[in-house]
BADO-122408 format. One line per field, with one value per residue (C-alpha): x, y, z; residue number from 1; residue in three letters. Coordinates in pm, 1 decimal, m for minus. Last residue first. Layout:
east <- [X;...]
north <- [Y;...]
up <- [Z;...]
k <- [NUM;...]
r <- [ALA;...]
END
This chain:
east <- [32.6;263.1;390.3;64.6;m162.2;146.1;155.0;m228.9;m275.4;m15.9;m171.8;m542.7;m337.1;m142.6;m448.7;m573.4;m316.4;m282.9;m618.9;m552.6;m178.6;m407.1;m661.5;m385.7;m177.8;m484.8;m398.0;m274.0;115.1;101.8;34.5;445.9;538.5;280.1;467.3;816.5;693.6;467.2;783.7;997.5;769.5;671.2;1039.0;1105.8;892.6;1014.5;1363.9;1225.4;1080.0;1369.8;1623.9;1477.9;1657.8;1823.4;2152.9;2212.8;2162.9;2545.7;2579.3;2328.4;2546.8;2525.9;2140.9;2075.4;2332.0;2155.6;1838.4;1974.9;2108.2;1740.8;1575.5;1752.7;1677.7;1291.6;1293.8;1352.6;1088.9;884.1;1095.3;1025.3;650.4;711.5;1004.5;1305.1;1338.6;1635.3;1449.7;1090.0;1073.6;1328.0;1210.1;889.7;960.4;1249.6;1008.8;706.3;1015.1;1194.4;1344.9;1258.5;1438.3;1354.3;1710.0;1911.2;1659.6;1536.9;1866.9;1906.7;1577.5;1692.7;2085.4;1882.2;1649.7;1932.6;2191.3;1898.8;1808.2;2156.2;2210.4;1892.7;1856.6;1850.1;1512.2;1331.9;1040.8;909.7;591.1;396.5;321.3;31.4;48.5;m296.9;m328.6;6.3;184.2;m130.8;m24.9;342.9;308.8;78.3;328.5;621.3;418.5;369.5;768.1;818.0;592.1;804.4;1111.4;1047.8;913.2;1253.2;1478.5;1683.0;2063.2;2132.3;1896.1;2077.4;2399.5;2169.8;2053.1;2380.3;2530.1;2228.5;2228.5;2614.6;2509.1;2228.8;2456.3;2528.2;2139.5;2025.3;2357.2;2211.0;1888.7;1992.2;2253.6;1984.3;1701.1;1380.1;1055.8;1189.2;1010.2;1377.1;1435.4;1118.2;1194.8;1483.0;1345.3;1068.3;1332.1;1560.7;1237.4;1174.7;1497.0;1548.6;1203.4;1249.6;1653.9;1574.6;1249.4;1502.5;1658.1;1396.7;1185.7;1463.3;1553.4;1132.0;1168.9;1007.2;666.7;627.5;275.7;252.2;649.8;702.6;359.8;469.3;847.5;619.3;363.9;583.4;837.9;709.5;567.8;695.4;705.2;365.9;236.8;533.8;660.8;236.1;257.4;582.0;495.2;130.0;285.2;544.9;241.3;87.2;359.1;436.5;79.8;154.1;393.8;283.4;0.0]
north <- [1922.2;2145.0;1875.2;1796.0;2114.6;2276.6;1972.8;1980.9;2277.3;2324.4;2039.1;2210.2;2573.2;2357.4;2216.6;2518.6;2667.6;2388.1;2500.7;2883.2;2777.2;2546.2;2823.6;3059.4;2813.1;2738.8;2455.3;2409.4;2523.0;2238.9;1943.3;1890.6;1902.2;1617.8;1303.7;1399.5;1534.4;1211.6;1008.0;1181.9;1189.5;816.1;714.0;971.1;752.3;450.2;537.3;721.5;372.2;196.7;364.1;468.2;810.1;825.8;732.2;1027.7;1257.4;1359.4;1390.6;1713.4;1895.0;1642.3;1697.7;2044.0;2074.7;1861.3;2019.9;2382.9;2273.1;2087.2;2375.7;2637.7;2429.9;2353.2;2769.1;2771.9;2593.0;2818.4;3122.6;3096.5;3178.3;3487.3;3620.5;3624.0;3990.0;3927.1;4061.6;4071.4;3772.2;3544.6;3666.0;3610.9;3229.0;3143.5;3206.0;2953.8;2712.4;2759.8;2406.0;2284.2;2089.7;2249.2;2408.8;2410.3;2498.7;2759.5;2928.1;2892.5;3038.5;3340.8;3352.0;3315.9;3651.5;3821.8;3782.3;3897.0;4208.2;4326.0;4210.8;4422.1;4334.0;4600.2;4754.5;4648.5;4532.4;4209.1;4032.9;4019.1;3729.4;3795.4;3735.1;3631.8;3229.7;3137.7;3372.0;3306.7;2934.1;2983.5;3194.9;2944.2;2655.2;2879.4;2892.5;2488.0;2444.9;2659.2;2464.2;2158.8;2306.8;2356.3;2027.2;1924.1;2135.7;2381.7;2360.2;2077.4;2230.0;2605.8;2428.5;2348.1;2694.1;2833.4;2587.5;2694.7;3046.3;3076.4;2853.7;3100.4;3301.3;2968.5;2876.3;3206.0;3123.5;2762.9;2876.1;3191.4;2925.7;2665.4;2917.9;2690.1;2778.6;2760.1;2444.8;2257.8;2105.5;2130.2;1779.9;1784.4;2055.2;1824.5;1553.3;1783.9;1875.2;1570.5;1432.9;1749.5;1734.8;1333.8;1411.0;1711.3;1594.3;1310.5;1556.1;1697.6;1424.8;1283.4;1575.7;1642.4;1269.7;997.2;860.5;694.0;861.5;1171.2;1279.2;1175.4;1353.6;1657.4;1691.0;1561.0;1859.5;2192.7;1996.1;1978.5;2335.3;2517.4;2460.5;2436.9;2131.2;1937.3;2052.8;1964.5;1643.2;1505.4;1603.5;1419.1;1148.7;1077.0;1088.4;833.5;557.2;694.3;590.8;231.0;202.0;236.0;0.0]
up <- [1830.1;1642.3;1339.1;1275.8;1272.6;1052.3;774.3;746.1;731.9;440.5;299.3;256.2;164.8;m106.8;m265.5;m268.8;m440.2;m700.2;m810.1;m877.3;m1029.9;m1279.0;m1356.6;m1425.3;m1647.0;m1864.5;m2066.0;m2418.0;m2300.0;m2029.6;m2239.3;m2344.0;m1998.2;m1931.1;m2033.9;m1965.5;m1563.5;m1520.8;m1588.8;m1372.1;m1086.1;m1069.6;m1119.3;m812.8;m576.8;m717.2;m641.5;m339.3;m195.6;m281.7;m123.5;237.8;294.0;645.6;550.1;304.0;569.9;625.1;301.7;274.4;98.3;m211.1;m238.2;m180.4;m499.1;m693.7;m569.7;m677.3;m1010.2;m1072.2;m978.6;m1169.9;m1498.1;m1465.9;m1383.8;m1709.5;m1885.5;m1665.3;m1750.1;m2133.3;m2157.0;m1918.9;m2137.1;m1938.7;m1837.0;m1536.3;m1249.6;m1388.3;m1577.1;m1394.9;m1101.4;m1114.0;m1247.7;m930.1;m655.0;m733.9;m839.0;m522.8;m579.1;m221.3;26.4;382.3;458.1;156.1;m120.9;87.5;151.0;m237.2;m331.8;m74.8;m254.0;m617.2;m509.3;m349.8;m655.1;m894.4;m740.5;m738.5;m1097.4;m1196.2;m1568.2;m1801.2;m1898.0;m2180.9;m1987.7;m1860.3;m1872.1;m1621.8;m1328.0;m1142.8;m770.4;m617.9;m659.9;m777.4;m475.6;m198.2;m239.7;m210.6;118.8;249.6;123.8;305.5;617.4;619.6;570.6;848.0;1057.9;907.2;1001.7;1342.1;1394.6;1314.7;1571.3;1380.3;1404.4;1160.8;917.5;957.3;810.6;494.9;446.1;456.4;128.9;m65.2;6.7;m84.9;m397.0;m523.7;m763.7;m924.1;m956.6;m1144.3;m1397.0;m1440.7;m1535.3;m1735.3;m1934.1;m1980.9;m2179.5;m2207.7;m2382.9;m2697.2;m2789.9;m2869.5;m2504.6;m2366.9;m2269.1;m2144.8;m1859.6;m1763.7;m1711.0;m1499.9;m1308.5;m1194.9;m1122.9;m896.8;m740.0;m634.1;m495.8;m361.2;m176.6;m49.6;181.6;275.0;369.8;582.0;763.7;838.6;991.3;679.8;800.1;482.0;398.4;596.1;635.7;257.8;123.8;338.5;148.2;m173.5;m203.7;m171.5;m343.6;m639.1;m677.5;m970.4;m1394.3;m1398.3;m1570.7;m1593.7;m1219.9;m1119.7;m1332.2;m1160.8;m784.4;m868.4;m991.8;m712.3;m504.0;m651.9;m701.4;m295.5;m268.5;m443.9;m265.1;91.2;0.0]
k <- [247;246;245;244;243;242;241;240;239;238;237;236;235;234;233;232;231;230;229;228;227;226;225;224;223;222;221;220;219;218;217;216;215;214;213;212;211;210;209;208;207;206;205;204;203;202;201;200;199;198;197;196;195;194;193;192;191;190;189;188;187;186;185;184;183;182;181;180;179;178;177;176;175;174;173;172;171;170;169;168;167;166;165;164;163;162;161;160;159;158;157;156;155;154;153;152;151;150;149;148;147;146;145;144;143;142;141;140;139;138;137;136;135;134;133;132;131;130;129;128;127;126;125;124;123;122;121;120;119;118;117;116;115;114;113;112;111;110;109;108;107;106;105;104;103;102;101;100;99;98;97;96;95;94;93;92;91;90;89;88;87;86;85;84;83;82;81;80;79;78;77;76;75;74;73;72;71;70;69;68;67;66;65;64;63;62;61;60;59;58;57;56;55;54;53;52;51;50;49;48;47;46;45;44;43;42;41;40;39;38;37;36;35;34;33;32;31;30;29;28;27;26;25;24;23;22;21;20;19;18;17;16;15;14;13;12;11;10;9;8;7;6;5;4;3;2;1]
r <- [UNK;UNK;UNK;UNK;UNK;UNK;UNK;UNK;UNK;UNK;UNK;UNK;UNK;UNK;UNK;UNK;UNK;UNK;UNK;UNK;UNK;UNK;UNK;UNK;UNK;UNK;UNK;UNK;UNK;UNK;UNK;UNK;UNK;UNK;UNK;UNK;UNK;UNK;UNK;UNK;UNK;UNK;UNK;UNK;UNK;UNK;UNK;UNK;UNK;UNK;UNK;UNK;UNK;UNK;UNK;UNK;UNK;UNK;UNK;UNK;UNK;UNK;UNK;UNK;UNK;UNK;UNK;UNK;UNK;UNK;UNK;UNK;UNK;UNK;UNK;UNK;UNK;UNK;UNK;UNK;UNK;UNK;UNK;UNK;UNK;UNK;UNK;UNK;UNK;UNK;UNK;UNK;UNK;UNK;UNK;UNK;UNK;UNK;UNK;UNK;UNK;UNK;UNK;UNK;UNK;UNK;UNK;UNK;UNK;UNK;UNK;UNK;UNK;UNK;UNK;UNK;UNK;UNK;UNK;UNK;UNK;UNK;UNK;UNK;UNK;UNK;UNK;UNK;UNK;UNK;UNK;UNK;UNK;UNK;UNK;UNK;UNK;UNK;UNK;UNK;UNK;UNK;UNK;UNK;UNK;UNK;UNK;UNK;UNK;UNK;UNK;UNK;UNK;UNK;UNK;UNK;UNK;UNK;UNK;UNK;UNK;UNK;UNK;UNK;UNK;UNK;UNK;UNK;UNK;UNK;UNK;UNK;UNK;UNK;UNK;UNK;UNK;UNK;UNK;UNK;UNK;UNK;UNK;UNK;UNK;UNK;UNK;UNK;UNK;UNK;UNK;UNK;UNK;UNK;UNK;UNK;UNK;UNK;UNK;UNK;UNK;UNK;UNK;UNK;UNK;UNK;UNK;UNK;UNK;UNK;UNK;UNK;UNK;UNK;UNK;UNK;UNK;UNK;UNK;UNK;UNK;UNK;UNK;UNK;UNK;UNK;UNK;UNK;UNK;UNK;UNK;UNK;UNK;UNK;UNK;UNK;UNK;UNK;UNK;UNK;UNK;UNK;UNK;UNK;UNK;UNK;UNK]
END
């Protein structure tokens, strides 16, 4: 039974990167404390492993659609490397319940951002450097302490920031989150031990292949009305995670 949920939730994390370019982790770090009782150091840790597959086979496949610029992605996620490396010293300093009640206010935050924030395209004006180095450094401080790609961070500021074209800096994004979850992933060594290896190979299996077969569906569907949904979804979780981990 437990696999054939983590089949499911691995699918759900896959279609939502595929579909929206943002979000994976926000629904498999609580998925992996809910459903294989994973610790929040766990969870993270193999969040960047599932997320970062994901999204690396989402990105391959919008290879050639112009929707995908790989230098911008990796450049985003090289500036964010300082963040990165901080945010994972902070997870061996902050007690685990901790991070999962900051994990629930960052899924409220992300849920008000897809539901309320509208994304427009950029000007002419030259990219603010300044802007950009704090935006990757905060996406990588968030990477490295709860185990997310930053997705729902990394697309607004790609457009407005560094004037990727909206339709591009989805594909994108795809890029900077894979860098930042392999790099998640090898700081957090000392972890390694904790994740259960054959239920987050499957896990990620699901993920990567939902991600390849619905990237290519997501420019004939109503982004807006998908972001709307998923941040529900993410507001009923994000409960969820925060009643659990405080009582």
């Amino acid at each position: 039974m437990t696999l054939v949920l983590g089949l499911l939730l691995g699918a759900i994390v896959g279609s939502v990167l595929g579909l929206i370019g943002a979000g994976g982790a926000i629904l498999a770090v609580p998925g992996l404390v809910a459903v294989l009782g994973l610790s929040a150091t766990a969870a993270t840790t193999s969040s960047t492993i599932i997320v970062g597959s994901a999204a690396l086979a989402g990105a391959l496949r919008r290879r050639g659609t112009g929707t995908l610029n790989v230098k911008v992605g990796l450049t985003f996620s090289a500036l964010g490397i300082l963040g990165t490396f901080f945010g994972t010293l902070l997870l061996t300093i902050i007690p685990e319940n901790v991070v999962l009640v900051l994990f629930a206010l960052l899924m409220f935050g992300a849920a008000y951002g897809m539901c309320c924030y509208k994304v427009r395209e950029a000007n002419t004006d030259k990219p603010k450097w300044s802007a950009v180095i704090i935006a990757a450094t905060g996406v990588g401080v968030l990477t490295g302490l709860l185990g997310v790609g930053g997705g729902f961070l990394i697309v607004p500021a790609l457009v407005l920031l560094l004037k990727v074209p909206a339709k591009v800096a989805a594909g994108t994004s795809l890029v900077a989150i894979s860098a930042n979850s392999l790099l998640a992933f090898l700081l957090r060594n000392e972890f390694w031990p904790e994740i259960p290896i054959t239920e987050i190979a499957i896990f990620t299996f699901s993920a990567i292949i939902a991600s390849t077969l619905l990237t290519p569906v997501a420019a004939r569907l109503n982004a807006k009305v998908m972001q709307r949904t998923f941040s529900v979804i993410i507001v009923l979780v994000a409960l969820y995670t925060l009643v659990t981990s405080v009582i």
